[in-house]
C-alpha positions as CSV (number, residue, x, y, z in Angstrom):
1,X,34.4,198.5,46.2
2,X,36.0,200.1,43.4
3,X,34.8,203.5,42.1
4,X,34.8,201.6,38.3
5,X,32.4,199.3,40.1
6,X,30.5,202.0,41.9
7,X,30.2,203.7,38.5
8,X,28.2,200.7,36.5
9,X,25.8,200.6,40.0
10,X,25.4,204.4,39.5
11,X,24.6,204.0,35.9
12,X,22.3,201.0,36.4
13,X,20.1,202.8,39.0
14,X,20.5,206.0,36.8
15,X,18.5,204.0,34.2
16,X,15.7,203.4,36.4
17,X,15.2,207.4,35.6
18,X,12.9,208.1,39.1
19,X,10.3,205.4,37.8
20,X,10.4,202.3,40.6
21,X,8.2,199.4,40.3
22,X,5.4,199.2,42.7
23,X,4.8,195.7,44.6
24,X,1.7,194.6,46.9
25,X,1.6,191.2,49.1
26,X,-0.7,188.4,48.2
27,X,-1.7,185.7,50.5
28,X,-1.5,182.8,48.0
29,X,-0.8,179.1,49.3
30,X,1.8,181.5,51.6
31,X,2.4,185.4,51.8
32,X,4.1,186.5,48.1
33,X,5.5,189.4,47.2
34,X,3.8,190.6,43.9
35,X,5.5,193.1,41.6
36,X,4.3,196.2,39.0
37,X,6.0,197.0,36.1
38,X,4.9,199.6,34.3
39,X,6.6,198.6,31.4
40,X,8.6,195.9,30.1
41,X,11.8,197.8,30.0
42,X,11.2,198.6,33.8
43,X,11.4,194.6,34.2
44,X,14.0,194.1,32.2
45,X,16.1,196.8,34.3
46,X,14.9,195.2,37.8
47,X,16.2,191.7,36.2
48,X,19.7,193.2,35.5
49,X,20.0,195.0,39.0
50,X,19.2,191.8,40.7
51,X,21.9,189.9,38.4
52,X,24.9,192.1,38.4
53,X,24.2,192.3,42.7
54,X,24.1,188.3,43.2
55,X,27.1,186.9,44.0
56,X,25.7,183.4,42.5
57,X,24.5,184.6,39.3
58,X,26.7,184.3,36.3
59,X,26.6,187.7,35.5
60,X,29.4,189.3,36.6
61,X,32.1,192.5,37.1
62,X,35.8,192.2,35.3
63,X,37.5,192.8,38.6
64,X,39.9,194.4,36.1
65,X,38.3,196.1,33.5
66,X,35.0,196.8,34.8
67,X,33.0,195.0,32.2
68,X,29.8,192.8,32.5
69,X,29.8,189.3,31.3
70,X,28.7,186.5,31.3
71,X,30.8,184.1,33.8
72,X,31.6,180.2,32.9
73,X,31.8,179.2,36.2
74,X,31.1,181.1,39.3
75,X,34.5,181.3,40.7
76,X,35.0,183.6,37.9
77,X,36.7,187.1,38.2
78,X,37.5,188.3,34.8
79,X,36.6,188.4,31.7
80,X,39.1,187.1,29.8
81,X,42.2,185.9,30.3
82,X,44.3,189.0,29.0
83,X,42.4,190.9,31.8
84,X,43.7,188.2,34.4
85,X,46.8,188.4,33.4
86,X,46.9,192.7,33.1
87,X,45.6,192.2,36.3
88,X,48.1,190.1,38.5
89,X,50.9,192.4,36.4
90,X,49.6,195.4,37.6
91,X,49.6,193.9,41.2
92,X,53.1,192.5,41.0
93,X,54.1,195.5,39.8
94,X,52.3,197.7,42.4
95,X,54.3,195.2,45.0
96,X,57.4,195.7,43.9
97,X,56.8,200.1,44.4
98,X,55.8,199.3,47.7
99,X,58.8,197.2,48.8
């Protein structure tokens, strides 16, 4: 992982600010995990942390620029074709120091 990428985790959890939501276990038609926001911002954090972690959610990282955004397809790696393209130069070119 790259430390961009470590970097929108850290600030993510960072917004969290030492306030976790609670959950308890119901026994409904089968056991179900029940969670506790204490506010509606809390939630809304939770639902982004779960996004930008699931590799089948269409929320994703540039794998060049570090942004969020919103992926067409879930193949997806970048987020826009200018960053594919920076990308794959920057790799060619890193290629061509090594050899």
């Amino acid at each position: 992982m790259k430390e961009a990428e470590r970097n929108v985790y850290r600030k993510g959890m960072e917004c969290f600010g030492g306030i976790a939501p609670t959950y308890h276990i119901e026994l409904l038609d089968k056991p179900t995990i029940v969670w506790d926001f204490h506010s509606l911002m809390l939630a809304l954090q939770m639902m982004f942390s779960f996004m930008i972690t699931d590799e089948n959610s269409t929320l994703k990282l540039c794998k060049h620029c570090g942004k969020i955004f919103v992926a067409s397809r879930s193949n997806v790696q970048f987020c826009s074709p200018q960053c594919k393209n920076q990308h794959n130069v920057y790799k060619c070119r890193a290629k061509k120091d090594e050899e």
